[in-house]
C-alpha positions in Angstrom: 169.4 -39.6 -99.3 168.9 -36.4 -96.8 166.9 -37.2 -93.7 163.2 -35.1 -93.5 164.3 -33.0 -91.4 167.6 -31.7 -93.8 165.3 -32.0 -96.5 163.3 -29.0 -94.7 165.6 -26.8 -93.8 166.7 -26.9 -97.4 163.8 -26.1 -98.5 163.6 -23.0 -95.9 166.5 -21.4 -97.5 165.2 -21.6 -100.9 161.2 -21.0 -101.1 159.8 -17.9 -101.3 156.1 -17.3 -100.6 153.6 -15.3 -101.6 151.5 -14.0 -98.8 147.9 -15.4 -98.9 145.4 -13.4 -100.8 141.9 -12.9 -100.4 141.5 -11.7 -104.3 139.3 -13.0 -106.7 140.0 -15.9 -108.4 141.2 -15.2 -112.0 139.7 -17.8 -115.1 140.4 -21.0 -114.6 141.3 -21.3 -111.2 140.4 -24.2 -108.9 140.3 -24.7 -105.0 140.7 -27.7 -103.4 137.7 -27.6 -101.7 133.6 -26.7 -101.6 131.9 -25.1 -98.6 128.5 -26.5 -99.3 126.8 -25.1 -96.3 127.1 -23.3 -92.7 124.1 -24.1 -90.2 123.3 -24.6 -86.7 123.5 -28.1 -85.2 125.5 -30.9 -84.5 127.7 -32.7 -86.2 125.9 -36.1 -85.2 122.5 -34.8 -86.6 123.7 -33.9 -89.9 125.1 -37.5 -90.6 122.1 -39.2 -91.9 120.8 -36.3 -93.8 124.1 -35.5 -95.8 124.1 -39.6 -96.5 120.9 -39.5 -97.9 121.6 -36.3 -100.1 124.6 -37.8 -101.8 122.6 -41.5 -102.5 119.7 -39.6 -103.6 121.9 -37.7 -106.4 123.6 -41.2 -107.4 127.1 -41.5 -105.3 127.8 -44.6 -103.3 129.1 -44.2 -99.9 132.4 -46.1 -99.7 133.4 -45.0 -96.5 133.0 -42.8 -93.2 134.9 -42.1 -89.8 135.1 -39.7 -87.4 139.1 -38.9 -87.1 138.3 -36.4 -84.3 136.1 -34.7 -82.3 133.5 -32.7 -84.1 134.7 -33.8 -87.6 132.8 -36.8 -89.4 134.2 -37.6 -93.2 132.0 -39.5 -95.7 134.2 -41.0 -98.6 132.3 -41.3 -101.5 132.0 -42.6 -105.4 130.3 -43.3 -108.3 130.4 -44.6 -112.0 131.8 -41.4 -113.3 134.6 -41.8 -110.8 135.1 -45.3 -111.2 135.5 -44.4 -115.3 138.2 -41.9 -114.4 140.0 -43.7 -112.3 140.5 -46.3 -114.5 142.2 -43.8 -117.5 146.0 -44.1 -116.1 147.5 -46.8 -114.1 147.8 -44.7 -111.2 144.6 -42.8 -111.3 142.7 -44.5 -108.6 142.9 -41.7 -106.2 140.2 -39.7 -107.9 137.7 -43.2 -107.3 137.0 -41.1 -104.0 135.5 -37.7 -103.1 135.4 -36.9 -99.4 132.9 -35.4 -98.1 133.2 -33.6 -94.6 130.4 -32.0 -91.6 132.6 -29.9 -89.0 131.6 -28.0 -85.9 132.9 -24.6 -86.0 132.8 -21.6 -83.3 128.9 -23.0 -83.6 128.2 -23.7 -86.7 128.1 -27.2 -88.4 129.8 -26.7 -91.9 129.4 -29.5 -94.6 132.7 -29.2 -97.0 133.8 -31.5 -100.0 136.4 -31.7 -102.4 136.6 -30.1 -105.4 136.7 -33.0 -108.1 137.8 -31.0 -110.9 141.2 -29.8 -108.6 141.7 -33.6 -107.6 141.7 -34.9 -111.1 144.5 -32.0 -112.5 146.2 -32.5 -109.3 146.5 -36.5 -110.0 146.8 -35.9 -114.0 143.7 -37.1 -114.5 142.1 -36.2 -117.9 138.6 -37.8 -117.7 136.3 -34.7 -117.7 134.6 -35.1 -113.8 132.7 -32.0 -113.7 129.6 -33.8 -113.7 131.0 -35.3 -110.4 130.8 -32.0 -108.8 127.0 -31.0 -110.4 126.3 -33.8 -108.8 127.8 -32.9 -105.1 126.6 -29.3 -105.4 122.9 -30.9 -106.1 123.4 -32.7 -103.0 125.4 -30.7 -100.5 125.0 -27.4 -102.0 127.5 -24.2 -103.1 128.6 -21.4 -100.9 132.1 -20.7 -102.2 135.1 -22.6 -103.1 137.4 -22.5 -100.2 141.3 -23.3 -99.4 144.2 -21.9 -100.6 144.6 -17.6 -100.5 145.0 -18.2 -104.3 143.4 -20.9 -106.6 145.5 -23.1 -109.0 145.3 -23.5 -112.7 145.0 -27.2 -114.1 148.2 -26.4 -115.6 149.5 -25.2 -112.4 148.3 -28.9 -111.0 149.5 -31.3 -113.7 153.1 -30.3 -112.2 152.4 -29.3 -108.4 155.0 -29.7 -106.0 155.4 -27.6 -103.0 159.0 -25.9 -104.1 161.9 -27.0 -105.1 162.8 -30.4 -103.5 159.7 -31.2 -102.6 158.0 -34.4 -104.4 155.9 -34.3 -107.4 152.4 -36.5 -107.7 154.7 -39.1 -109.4 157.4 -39.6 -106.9 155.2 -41.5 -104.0 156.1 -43.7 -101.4 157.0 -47.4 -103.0 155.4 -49.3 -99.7 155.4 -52.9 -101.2 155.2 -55.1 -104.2 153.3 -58.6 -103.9 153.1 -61.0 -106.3 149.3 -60.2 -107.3 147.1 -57.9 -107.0 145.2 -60.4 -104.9 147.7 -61.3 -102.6 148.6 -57.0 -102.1 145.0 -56.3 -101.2 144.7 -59.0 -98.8 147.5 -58.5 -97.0 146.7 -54.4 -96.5 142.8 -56.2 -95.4 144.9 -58.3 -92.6 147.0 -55.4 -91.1 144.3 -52.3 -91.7 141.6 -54.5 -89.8 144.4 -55.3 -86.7 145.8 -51.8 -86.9 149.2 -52.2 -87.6 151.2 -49.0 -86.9 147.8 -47.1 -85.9 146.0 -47.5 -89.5 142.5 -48.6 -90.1 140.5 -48.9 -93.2 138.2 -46.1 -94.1 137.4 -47.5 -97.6 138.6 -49.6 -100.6 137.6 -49.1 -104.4 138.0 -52.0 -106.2 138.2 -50.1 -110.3 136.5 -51.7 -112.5 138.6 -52.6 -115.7 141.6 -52.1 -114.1 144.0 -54.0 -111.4 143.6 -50.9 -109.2 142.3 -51.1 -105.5 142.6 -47.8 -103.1 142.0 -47.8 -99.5 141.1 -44.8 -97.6 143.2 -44.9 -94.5 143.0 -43.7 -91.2 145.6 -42.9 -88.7 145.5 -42.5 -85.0 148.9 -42.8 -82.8 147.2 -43.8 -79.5 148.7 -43.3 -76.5 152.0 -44.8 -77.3 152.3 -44.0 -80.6 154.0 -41.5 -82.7 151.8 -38.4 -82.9 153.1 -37.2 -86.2 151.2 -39.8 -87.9 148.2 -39.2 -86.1 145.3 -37.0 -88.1 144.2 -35.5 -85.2 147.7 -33.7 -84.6 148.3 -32.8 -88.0 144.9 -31.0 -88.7 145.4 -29.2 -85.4 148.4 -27.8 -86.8 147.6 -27.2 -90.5 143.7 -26.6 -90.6 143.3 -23.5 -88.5 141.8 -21.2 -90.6 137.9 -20.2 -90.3 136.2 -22.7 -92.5 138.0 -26.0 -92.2 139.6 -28.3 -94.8 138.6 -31.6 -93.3 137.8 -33.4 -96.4 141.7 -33.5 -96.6 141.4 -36.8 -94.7 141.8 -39.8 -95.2 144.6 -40.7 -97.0 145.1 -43.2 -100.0 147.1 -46.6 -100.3 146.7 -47.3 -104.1 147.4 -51.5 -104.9 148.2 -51.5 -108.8 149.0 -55.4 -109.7 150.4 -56.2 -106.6 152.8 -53.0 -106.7 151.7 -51.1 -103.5 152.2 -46.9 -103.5 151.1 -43.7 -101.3 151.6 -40.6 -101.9 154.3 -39.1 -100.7 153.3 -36.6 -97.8 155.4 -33.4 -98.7 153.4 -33.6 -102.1 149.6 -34.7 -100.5 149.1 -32.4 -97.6 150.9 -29.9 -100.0 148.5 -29.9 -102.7 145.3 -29.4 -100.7 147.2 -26.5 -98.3 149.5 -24.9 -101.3 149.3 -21.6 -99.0 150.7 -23.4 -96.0 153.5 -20.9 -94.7 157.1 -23.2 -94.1 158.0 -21.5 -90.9 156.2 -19.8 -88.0 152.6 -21.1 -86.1 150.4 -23.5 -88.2 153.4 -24.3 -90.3 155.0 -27.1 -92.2 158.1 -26.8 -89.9 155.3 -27.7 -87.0 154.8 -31.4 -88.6 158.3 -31.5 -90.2 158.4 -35.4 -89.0 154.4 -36.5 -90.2 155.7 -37.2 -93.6 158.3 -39.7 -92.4 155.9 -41.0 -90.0 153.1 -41.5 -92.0 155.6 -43.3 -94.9 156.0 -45.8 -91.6 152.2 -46.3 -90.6 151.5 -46.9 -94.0 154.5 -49.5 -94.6 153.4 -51.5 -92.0 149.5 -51.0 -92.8 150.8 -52.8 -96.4 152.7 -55.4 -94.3 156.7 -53.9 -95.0 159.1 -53.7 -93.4 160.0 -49.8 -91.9 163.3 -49.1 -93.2 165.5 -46.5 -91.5 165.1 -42.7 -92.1 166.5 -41.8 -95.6 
């Protein structure tokens, strides 16, 4: 197979983008992400409150970290998302919504995603609208926020970035084990020593179903590789003025022992559609995170990194 970076530079010659557009979305039109609120503060003195809002309108908190400076991330969950998750075998990446507070030129903004755009984006068809009532009654509703241009469900169901680029079912094969058991406690072992820079964020065991995803987080450290590394990354794709930090963590989904993430090219893409190829605050600027994420993953699932391929 090509290596990444061939794999780009194809990709340069063929796409064609639109320039990002400020217009209105048209009927039935989704963005990745909800702007709940803009205040004064800090990021630290928001934490409990937002916690207590998102208990108080039924989710569980699953998760948290703080992958930078900042930028804290809540992962959360609840029965509706559990019941979703459990409709296709590889439908555990809806379990969790993230939920994000971000200091901004000031201002603390409090962002989530947009539960409706993650379930068409994972071909999910469980109705989860009542999942986003739900964060809107806690967080609140400024404006849906993202991409230039939203996406149909239709537009999701099939999302990739252009052509060559991965679809939502073309991920990463990190592992198989011989159980589901003996999967998720192996990812426990190496997530909780760091292997290749990864720690655990969150697991969702699904009810029903042998499906367990971890939320993973991924710092390179001083002698790491920094493509890997979610501080660098966001630096380079989330510039513009309200931030898409609930694009973190990212997911390592066990189903019956048979270990999967999604492939990069596909899950940055589909939260940053808009994302120009070339240029600052491009794709070419992290052309080796998706190789080097595969890697950080492989050996958070206990794999062994095979050679560029």
């Amino acid at each position: 197979m090509k290596s990444v970076q061939s794999k780009w530079l194809a990709v340069v010659a063929v796409a064609v983008l639109s320039a990002a557009s400020m217009a209105v979305q048209a009927a039935g039109e989704m963005m990745p992400f909800v702007l709940g609120s803009s205040s004064d503060g800090d990021v630290a003195d928001k934490i409990d409150n937002v916690k207590k809002a998102l208990q108080d309108n039924g989710f569980e908190i699953a998760g948290e970290y703080s992958p930078y400076s900042d930028a804290h991330i809540i992962a959360v969950t609840n029965a509706a998302l559990k019941k979703a998750a459990a409709s296709h075998e590889r439908a555990g990446y809806i379990a969790a919504q993230r939920v994000s507070i971000t200091k901004v030129a000031g201002k603390v903004q409090v962002a989530y995603t947009n539960p409706e755009y993650m379930a068409a984006a994972y071909r999910v068809e469980t109705n989860v609208a009542n999942v986003g009532t739900a964060l809107k009654a806690a967080l609140g509703s400024v404006k849906g926020f993202g991409p230039g241009e939203g996406k149909t469900k239709e537009d999701l169901n099939e999302y990739h970035y252009t052509f060559g680029m991965e679809y939502f079912d073309e991920p990463n094969e990190l592992a198989e084990y011989g159980s589901q058991s003996e999967a998720v406690a192996e990812i426990e072992k190496n997530l909780a020593k760091g292997a290749g820079g990864t720690f655990k964020v969150y697991r969702i065991d699904i009810p029903g179903t042998k499906q367990t995803v971890f939320g993973v987080g991924m710092k390179a450290g001083e002698d790491g590789n920094k493509y890997m590394d979610d501080e660098f990354i966001m630096k380079e794709i989330d510039f513009k003025e309200t931030r898409s930090t609930p694009h973190l963590p990212y997911e390592i989904l066990v189903t019956g022992g048979d270990v999967e993430g999604l492939h990069s090219r596909f899950r940055i893409a589909m939260n940053f559609p808009d994302l120009s190829m070339m240029g600052a605050n491009s794709f070419m600027n992290i052309m080796p995170s998706p190789d080097a994420i595969r890697d950080a993953m492989t050996k958070a699932v206990g794999a062994k990194v095979k050679n560029d391929f």
